[in-house]
C-alpha positions as CSV (number, residue, x, y, z in Angstrom):
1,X,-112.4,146.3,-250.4
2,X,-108.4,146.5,-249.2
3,X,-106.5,143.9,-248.9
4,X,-103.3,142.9,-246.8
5,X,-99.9,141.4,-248.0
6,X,-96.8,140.6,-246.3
7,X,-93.6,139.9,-247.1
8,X,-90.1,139.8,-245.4
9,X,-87.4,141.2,-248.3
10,X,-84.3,142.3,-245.7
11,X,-84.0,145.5,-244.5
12,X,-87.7,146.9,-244.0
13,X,-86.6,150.5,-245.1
14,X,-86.2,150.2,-248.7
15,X,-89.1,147.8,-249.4
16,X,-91.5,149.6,-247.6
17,X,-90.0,152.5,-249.8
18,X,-91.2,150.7,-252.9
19,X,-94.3,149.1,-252.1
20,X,-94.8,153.2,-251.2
21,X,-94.4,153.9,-254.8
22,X,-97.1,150.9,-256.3
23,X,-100.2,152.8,-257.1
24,X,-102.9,150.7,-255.9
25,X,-100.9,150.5,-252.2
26,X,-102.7,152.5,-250.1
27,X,-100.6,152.3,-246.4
28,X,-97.8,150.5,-245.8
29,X,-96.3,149.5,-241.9
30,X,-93.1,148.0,-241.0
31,X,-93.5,145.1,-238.5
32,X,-91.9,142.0,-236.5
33,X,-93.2,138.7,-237.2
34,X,-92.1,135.1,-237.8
35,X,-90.7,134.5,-234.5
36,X,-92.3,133.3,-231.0
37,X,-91.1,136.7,-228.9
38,X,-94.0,138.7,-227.9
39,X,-93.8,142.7,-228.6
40,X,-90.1,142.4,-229.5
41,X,-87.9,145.7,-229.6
42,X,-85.8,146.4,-232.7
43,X,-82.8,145.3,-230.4
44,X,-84.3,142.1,-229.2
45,X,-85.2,141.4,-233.2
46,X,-81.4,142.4,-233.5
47,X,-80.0,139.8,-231.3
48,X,-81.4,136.9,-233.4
49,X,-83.0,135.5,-229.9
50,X,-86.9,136.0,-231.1
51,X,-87.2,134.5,-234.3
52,X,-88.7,137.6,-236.1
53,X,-88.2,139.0,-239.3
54,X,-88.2,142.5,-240.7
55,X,-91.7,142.5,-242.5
56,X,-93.8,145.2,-244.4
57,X,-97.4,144.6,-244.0
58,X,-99.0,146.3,-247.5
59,X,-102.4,147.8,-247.7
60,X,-103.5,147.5,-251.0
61,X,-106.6,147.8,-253.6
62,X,-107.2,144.8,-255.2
63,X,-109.0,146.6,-258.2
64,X,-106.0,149.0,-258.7
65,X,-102.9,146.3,-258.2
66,X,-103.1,142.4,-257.8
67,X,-101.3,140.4,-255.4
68,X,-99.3,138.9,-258.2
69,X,-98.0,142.5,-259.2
70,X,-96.8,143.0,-255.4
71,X,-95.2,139.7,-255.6
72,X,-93.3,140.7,-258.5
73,X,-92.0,144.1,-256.1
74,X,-91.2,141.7,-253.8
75,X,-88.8,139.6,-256.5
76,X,-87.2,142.4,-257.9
77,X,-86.7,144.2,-254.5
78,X,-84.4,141.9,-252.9
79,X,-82.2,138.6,-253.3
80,X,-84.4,135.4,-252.6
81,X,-81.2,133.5,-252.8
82,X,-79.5,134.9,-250.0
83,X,-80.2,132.9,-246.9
84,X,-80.6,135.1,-243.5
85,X,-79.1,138.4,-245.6
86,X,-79.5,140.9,-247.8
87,X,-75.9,142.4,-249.4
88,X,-74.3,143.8,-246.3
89,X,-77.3,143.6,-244.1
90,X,-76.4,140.1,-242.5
91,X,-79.0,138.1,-239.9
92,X,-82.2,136.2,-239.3
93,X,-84.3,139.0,-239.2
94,X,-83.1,140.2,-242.8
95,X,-84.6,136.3,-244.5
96,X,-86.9,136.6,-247.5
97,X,-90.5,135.8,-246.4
98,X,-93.7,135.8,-248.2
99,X,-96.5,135.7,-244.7
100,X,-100.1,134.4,-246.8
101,X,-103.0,135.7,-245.7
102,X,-105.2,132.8,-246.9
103,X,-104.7,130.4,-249.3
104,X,-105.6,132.2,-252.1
105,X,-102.4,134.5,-251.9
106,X,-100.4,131.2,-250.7
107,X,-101.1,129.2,-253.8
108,X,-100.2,132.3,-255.4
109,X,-96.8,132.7,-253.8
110,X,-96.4,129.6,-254.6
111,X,-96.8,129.8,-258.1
112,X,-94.7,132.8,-258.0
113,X,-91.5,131.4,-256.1
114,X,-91.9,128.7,-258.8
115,X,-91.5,130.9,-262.1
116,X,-89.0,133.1,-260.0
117,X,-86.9,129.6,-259.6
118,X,-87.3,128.7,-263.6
119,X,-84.9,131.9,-264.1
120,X,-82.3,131.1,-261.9
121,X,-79.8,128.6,-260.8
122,X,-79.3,129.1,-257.2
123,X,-82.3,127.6,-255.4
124,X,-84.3,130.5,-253.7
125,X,-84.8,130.4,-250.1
126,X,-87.6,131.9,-249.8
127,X,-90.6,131.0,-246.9
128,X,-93.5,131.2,-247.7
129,X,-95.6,130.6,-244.4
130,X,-99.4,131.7,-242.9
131,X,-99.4,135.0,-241.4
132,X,-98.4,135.1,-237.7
133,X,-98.8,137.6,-235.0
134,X,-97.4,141.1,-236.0
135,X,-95.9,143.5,-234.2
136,X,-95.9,147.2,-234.9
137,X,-91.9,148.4,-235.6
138,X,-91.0,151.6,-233.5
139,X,-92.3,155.0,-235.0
140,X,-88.8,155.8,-236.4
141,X,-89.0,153.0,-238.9
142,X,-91.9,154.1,-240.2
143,X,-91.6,155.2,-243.3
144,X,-87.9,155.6,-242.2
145,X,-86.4,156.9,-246.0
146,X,-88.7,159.3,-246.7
147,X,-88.5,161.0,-243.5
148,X,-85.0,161.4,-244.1
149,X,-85.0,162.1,-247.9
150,X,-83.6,158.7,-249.5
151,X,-85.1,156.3,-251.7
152,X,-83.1,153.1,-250.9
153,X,-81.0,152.1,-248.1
154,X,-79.0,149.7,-250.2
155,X,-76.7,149.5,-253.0
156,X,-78.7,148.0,-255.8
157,X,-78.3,144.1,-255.4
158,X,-76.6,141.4,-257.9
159,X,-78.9,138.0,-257.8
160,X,-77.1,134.9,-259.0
161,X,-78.8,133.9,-261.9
């Protein structure tokens, strides 16, 4: 039986681009959530009035990838240090979020943002918080760097260590 997991890792194009590239992930959807503002627009989520974040919802097989492997995407794909940012992407909507879907995959985030935090010396910022109401990005952001022949939207990122 699929499984759903969240997470909020800046710009949505390049993560969804490599959760795309798990095998075990079997759909992936860019998204708005975090914030209060129903059915935001990718200008309202701009304008850092609704609260939401940039999110990638991930479909996944639970007997072909575990939660704790997409975790680990989710580490290495962005900066958890970098509060409301990611390099030159700058703003609410661009925070590091991991959205549970019980508490299952919350203790495990947990335990995750904890062994992330052993490695480092700048405290992570991530939030790690209960799923919340989604809402569907606009069709162009689907799948946005594949449609257009890229594999990252950003310069590989430098984490303080």
């Amino acid at each position: 039986m699929e499984q759903r997991a969240t997470f909020g890792a800046g710009c949505s194009w390049g993560v969804e681009a490599a959760f795309r590239q798990v095998e075990g992930v079997t759909a992936t959807c860019v998204f708005y959530s975090g914030g209060p503002t129903e059915n935001p627009s990718y200008e309202d989520v701009c304008s850092h009035t609704t609260g939401h974040a940039e999110v990638v919802e991930v479909t996944y097989d639970p007997e072909q990838v575990s939660y704790d492997d997409l975790l680990q995407v989710f580490w290495r794909k962005h900066d958890p240090t970098q509060l409301n940012r990611q390099g030159w992407d700058v703003g609410d909507q661009y925070r590091s979020a991991i959205f549970f879907h019980d508490d299952e995959q919350r203790e495990a985030a947990e335990r995750s943002k904890a062994r992330e935090q052993a490695s480092l010396t700048a405290p992570i910022v991530t939030q790690v918080e209960p799923a919340q109401p989604f809402y569907e990005a606009e069709d162009y952001h689907q799948q946005y760097l594949e449609k257009r022949g890229r594999s990252s939207c950003t310069a590989q990122l430098v984490r303080a260590s």
